[in-house]
C-alpha positions as a printed NumPy array, in Angstrom:
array([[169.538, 114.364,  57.954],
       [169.312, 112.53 ,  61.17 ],
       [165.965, 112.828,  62.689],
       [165.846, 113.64 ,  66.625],
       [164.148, 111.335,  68.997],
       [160.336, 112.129,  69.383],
       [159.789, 113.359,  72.825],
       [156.911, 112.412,  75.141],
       [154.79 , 114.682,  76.301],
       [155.244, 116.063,  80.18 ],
       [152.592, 116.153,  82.659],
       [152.864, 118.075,  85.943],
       [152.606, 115.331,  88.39 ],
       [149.547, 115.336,  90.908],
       [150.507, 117.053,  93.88 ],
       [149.66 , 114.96 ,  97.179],
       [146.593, 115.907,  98.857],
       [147.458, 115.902, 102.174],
       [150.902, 118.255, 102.123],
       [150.391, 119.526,  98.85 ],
       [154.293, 118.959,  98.532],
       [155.19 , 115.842,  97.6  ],
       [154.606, 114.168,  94.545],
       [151.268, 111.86 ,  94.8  ],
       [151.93 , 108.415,  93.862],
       [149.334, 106.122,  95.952],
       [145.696, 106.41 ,  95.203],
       [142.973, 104.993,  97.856],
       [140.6  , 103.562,  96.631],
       [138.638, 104.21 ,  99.84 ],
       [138.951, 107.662, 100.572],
       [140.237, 108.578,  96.681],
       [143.099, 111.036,  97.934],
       [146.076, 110.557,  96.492],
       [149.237, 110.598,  98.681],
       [152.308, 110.741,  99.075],
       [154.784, 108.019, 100.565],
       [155.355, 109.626, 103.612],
       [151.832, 110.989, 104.254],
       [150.579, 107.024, 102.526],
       [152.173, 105.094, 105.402],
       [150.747, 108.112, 107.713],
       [147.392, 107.144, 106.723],
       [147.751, 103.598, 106.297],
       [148.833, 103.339, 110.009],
       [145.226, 105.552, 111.214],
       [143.837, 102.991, 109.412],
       [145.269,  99.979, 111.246],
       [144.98 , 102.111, 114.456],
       [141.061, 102.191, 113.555],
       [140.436,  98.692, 112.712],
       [142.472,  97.858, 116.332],
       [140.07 , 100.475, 117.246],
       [137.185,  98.284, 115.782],
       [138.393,  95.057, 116.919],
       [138.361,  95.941, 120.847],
       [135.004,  97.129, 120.478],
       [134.023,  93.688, 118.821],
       [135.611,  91.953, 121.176],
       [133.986,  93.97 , 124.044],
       [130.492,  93.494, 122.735],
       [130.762,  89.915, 122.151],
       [131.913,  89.457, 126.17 ],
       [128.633,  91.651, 126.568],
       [126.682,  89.588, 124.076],
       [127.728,  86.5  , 125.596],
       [126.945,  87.618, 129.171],
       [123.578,  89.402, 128.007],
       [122.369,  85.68 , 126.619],
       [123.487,  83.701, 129.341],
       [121.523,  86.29 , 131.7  ],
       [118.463,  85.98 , 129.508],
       [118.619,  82.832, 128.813],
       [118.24 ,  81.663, 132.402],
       [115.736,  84.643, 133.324],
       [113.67 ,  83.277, 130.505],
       [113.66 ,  79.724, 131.469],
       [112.682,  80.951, 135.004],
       [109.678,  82.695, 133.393],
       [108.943,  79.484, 131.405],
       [109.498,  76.972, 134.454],
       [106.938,  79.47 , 136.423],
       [104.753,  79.19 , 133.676],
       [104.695,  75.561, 133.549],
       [104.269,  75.176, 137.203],
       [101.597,  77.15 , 137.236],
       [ 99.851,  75.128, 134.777],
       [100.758,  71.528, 136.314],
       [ 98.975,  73.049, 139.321],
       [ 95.964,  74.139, 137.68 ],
       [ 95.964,  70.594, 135.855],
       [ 96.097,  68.691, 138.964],
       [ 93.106,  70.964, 140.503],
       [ 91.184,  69.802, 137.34 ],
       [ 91.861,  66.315, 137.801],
       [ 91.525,  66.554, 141.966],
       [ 87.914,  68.343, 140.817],
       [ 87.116,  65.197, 138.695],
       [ 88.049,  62.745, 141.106],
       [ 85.823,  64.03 , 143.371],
       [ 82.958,  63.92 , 140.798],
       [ 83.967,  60.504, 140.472],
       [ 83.781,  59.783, 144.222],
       [ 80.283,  61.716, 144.517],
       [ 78.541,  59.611, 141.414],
       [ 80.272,  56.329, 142.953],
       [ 77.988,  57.351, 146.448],
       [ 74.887,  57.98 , 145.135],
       [ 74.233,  54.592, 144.784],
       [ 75.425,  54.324, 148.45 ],
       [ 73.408,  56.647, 149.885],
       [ 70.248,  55.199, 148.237],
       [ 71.077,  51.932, 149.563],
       [ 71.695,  53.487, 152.85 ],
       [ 67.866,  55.25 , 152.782],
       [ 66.316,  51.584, 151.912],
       [ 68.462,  50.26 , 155.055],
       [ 67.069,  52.722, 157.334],
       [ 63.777,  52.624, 156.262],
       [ 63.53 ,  48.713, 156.505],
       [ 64.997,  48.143, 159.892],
       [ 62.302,  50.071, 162.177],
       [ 59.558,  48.716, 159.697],
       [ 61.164,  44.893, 160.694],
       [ 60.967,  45.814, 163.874],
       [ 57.897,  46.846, 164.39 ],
       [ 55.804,  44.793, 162.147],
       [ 54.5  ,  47.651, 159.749],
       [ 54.804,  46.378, 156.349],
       [ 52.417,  44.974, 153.583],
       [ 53.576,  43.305, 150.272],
       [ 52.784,  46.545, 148.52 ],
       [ 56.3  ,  47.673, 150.933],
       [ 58.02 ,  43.968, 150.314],
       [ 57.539,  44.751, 146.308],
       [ 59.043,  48.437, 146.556],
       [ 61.521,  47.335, 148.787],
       [ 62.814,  44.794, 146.303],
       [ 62.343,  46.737, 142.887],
       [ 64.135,  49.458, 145.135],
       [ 67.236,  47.205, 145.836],
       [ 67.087,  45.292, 142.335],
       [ 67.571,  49.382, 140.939],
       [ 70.391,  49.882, 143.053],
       [ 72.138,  46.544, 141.993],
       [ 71.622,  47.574, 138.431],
       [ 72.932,  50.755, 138.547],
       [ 76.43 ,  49.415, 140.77 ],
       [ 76.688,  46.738, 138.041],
       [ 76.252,  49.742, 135.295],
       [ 78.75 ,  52.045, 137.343],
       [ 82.028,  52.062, 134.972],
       [ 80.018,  52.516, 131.976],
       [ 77.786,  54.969, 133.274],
       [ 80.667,  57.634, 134.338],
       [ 82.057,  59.261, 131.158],
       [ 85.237,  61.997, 130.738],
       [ 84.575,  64.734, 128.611],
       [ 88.231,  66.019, 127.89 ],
       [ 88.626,  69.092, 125.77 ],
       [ 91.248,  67.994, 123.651],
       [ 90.842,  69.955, 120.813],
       [ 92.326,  72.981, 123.233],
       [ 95.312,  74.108, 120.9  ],
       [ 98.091,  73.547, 123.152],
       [100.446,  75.038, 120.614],
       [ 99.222,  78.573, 121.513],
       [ 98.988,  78.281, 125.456],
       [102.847,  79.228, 125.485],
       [104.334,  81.348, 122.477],
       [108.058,  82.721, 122.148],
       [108.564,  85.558, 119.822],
       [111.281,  88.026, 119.447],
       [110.047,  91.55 , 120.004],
       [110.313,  94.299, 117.384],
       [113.381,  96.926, 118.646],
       [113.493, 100.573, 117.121],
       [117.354, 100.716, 116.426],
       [118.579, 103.956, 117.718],
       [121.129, 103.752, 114.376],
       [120.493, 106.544, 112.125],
       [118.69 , 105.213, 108.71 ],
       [117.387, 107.177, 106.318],
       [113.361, 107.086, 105.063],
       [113.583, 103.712, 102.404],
       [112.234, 104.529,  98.842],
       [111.26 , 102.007,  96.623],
       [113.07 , 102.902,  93.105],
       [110.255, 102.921,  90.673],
       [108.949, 106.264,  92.582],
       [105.174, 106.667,  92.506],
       [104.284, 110.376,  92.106],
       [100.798, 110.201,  91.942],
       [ 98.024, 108.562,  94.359],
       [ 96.267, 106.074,  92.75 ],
       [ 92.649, 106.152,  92.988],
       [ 90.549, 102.899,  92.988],
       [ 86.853, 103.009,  92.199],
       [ 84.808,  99.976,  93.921],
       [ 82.394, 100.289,  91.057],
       [ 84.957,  99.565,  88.339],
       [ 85.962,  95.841,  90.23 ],
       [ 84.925,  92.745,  88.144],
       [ 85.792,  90.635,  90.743],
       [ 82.772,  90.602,  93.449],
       [ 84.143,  90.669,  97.118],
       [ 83.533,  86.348,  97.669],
       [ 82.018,  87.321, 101.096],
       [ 79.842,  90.276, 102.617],
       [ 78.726,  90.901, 105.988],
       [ 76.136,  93.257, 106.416],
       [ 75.69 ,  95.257, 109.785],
       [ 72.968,  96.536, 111.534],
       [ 73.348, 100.867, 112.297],
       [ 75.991, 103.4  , 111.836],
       [ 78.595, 101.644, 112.859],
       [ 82.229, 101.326, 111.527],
       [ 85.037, 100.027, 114.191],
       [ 86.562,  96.826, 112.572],
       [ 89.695,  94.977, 113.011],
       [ 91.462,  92.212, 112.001],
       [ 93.854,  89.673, 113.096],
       [ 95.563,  86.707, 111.401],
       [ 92.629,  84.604, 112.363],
       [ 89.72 ,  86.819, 113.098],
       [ 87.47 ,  89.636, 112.161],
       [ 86.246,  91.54 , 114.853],
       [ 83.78 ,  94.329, 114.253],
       [ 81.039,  96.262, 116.096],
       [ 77.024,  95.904, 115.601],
       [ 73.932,  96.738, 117.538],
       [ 75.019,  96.414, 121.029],
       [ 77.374,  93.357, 120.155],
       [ 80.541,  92.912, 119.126],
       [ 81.019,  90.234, 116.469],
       [ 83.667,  87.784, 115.737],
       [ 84.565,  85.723, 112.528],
       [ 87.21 ,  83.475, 111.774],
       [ 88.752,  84.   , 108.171],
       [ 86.187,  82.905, 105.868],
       [ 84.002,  85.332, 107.435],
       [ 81.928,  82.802, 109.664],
       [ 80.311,  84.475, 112.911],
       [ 82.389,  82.715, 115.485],
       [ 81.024,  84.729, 118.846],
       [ 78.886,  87.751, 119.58 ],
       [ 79.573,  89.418, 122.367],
       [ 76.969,  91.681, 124.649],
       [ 78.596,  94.961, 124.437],
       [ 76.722,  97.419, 126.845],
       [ 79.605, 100.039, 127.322],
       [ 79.734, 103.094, 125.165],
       [ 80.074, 103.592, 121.364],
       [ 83.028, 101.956, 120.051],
       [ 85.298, 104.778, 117.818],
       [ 87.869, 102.364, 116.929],
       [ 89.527,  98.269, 117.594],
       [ 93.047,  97.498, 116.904],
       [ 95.025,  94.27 , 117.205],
       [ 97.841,  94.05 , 119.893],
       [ 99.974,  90.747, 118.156],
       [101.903,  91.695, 121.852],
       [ 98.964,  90.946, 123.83 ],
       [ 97.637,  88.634, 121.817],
       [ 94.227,  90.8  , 122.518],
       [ 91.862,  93.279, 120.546],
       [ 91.969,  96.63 , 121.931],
       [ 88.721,  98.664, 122.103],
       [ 88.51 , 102.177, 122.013],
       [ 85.366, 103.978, 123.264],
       [ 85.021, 107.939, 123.692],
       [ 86.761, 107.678, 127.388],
       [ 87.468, 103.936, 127.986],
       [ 90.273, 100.903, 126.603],
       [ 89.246,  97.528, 126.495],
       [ 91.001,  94.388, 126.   ],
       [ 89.605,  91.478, 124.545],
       [ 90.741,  87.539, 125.292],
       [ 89.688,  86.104, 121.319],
       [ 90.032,  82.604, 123.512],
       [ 88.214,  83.594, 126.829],
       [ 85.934,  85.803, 125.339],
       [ 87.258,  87.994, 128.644],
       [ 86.486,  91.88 , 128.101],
       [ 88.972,  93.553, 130.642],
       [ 89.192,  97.299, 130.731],
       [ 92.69 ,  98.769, 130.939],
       [ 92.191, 101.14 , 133.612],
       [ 95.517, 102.829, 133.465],
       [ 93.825, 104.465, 130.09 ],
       [ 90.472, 104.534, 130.535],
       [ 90.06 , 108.279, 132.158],
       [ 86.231, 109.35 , 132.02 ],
       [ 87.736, 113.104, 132.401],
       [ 89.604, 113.205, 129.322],
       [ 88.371, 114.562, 126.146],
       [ 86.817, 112.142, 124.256],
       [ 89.238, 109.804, 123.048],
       [ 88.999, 108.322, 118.841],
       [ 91.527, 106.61 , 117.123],
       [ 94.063, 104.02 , 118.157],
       [ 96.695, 102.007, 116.751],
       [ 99.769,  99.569, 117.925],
       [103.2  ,  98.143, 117.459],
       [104.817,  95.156, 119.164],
       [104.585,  97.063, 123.315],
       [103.392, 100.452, 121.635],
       [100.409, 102.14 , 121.852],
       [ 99.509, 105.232, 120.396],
       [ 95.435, 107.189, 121.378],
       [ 94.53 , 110.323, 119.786],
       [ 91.544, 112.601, 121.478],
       [ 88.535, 113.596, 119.114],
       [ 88.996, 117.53 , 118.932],
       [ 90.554, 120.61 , 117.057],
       [ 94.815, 120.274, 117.705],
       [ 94.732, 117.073, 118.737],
       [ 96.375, 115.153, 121.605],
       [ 98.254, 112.166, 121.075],
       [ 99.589, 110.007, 123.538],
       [101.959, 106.721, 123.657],
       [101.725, 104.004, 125.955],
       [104.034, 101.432, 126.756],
       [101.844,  98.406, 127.187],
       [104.084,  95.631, 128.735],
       [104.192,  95.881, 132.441],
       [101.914,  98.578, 134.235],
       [100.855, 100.232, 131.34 ],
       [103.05 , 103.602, 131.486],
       [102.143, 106.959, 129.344],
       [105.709, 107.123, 128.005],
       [104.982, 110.773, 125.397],
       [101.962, 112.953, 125.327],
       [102.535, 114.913, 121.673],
       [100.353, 118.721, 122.21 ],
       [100.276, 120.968, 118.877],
       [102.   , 121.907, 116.748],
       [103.889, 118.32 , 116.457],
       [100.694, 116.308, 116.826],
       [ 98.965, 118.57 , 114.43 ],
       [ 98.186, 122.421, 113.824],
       [ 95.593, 123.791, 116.007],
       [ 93.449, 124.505, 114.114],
       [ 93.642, 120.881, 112.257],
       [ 92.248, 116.953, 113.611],
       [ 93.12 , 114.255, 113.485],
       [ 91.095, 111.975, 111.162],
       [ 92.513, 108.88 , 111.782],
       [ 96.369, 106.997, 112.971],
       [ 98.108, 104.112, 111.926],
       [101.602, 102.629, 112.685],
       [103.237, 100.811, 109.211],
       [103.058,  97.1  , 109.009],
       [106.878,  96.859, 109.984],
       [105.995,  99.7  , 113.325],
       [108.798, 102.063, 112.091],
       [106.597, 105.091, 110.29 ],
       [102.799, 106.297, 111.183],
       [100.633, 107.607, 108.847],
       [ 98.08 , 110.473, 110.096],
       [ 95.252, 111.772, 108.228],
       [ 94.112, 115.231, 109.278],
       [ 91.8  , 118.045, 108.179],
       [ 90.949, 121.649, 108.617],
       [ 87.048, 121.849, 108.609],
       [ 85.557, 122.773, 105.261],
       [ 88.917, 123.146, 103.747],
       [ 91.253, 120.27 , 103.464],
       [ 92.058, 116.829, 104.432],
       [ 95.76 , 115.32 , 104.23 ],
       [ 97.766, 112.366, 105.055],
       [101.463, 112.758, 106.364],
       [104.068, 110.146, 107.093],
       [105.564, 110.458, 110.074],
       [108.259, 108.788, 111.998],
       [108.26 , 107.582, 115.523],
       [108.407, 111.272, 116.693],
       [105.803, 112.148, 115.243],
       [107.814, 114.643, 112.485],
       [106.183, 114.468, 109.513],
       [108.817, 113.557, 106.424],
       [105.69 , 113.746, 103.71 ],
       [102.419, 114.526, 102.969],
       [ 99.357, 114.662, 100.335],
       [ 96.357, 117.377, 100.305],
       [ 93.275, 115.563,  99.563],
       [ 89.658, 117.409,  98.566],
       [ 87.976, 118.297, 101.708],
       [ 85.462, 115.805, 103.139],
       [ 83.189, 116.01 , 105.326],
       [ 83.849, 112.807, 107.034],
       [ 87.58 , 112.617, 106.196],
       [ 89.661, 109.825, 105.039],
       [ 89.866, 106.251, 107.248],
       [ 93.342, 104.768, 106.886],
       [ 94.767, 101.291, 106.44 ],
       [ 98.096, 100.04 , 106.252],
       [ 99.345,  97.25 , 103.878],
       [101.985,  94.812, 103.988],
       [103.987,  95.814, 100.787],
       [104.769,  99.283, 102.845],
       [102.284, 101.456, 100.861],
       [ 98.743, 102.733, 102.524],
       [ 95.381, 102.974, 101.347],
       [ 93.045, 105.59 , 102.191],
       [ 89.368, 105.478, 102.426],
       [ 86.844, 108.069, 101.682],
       [ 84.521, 107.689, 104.168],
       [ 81.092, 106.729, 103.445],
       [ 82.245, 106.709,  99.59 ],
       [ 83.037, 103.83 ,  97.975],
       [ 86.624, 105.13 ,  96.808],
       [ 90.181, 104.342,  97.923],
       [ 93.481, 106.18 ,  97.239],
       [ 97.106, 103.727,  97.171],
       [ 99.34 , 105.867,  98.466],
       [103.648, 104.955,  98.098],
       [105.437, 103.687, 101.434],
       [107.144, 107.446, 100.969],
       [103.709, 109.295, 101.268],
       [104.858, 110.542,  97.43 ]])
């Protein structure tokens, strides 16, 4: 017997996904529809018509680009020449001032030659000297002589040249919140629990301690300096922890300091004033556009690049943002609920290292404290319920994203995930 061929097996063919008619024989790897060849060179073509789409807007925003830095380019420079006109003027005052400090020490020795002239020539003339007047008048004139001779090596410049000109003019790019929709990062190994770290378990000794005098707590730090509040002074250290300056501080209690890398200043926080102060100058300024002795008593305060953000010390707490370059503007003043329930406070406020969360820790008296995440307005996207405390829980932000939390007046801290988790 002849055997028959052995048939293959028959598939019904994908149908295309667009007019469910046609056969599908193209696949997209983009979208992953299958077409077919009619509806395939349909979409193929909204395709090209997008990326022409895409290419205008390029080619748009690269005239605007171009324009934009040519425009602030030369704006810049103005700012820059201003700047440096305004410092060859104040350098030529100090040099017309030292001149003239020359030109007064050159006629001293003038004017005491001057007084011996006068006081000789009616004396000739008259007859009224003794030697005891013909000694003085010569030990008088040999002085003079001595100290003409002496002049060029008696004048001396002190020049303060160890004034780091670096830092008299600095150029940085300023931090911009994209208004692109991203979505909260999470690091991949997620961390589910808060770790707890227990002072008392460290073998490592802190290498430096600085012990203060009273109840106080406000502290601060900058890339160089520590600044941090005593008994009626406000102290400064550079990083190894040596006392650089103390500064009289006679205004109220200080509730909190933060560093303003925009202004290059500290920012002091009393109960119903804002202070700025010049680490160089050692200038304490008050910023009177937020200083309001009618408010509520103001208590935390924290910033990002122009951004500041002051919460007031009382149940459903108040927090406002200011926009710090310029006049100092009150650009959002967040009431309850999206500051916080009513009935909760606000412990303490901190922006992330890289500005684009805050972290909050609240608490309902004698039941809970928390910490939320937040973004930039103010919604919270997580938070933790800690034991109730008293005193609540201070917070800090770190560099790797993550935040610590302190137990006030405990020597505890919690590490809590850049995710609040």
């Amino acid at each position: 017997m002849t055997s028959l061929p052995k048939q293959k097996n028959l598939t019904t063919p994908r149908k295309c996904d667009i007019c469910q008619k046609g056969a599908g024989i193209s696949l997209c790897p983009g979208c992953e529809q299958m077409f077919c060849r009619k509806d395939f060179n349909e979409h193929r073509q909204q395709l090209t018509t997008q990326l022409d789409i895409i290419i205008r807007e390029h080619d748009f925003v690269k005239q605007s680009v171009d324009q934009t830095c040519d425009v602030t380019t030369s704006k810049v420079f103005d700012e820059i020449e201003k700047w440096e006109m305004e410092w060859m003027n104040k350098v030529k005052m100090a040099a017309g001032r030292a001149r003239e400090e020359v030109r007064n020490i050159v006629a001293e020795s003038k004017k005491q030659l001057k007084r011996i002239t006068d006081e000789i020539r009616p004396r000739m003339a008259d007859e009224d000297y003794v030697e005891y007047d013909l000694d003085r008048w010569v030990n008088d004139i040999k002085q003079v002589n001595a100290d003409m001779q002496a002049m060029s090596s008696m004048i001396v410049i002190d020049r303060d040249d160890e004034y780091e000109w670096k830092k008299m003019i600095k150029v940085r790019k300023r931090e911009h919140q994209s208004h692109v929709s991203k979505s909260l990062k999470r690091s991949e190994k997620r961390i589910n629990e808060v770790k707890q770290l227990d002072f008392n378990k460290l073998k490592v000794r802190p290498q430096r301690q600085i012990k203060v005098d009273g109840d106080y707590w406000a502290m601060r730090a900058s890339e160089m300096n520590l600044l941090y509040c005593g008994k009626d002074t406000l102290c400064l250290t550079d990083r190894a922890g040596h006392m650089t300056n103390a500064l009289r501080w006679s205004e109220a209690f200080v509730f909190d300091i933060c560093w303003s890398s925009f202004l290059d200043r500290f920012l002091i926080l009393t109960p119903t004033t804002l202070h700025s102060l010049n680490v160089q100058t050692s200038e304490v300024t008050q910023i009177k556009q937020v200083s309001d002795k009618k408010k509520a008593d103001f208590w935390r305060c924290a910033c990002s690049n122009q951004t500041l953000l002051v919460n007031i010390r009382e149940n459903g707490s108040v927090v406002e943002e200011w926009d710090m370059s310029g006049e100092w503007r009150m650009m959002t003043r967040w009431h309850p609920p999206l500051s916080c329930q009513q009935n909760e406070r606000i412990i303490d406020i901190r922006f992330s290292c890289d500005g684009s969360h805050i972290g909050v820790t609240v608490c309902v008296n004698g039941q809970y404290n928390q910490f939320h995440v937040r973004d930039r307005s103010m919604n919270i996207l997580n938070n933790i319920t800690f034991p109730w405390l008293e005193y609540g829980y201070v917070l800090l932000s770190i560099p790797n994203g993550q935040w610590l939390t302190h137990e006030a007046r405990n020597e505890q801290l919690h590490m809590v995930s850049r995710d609040g988790k």
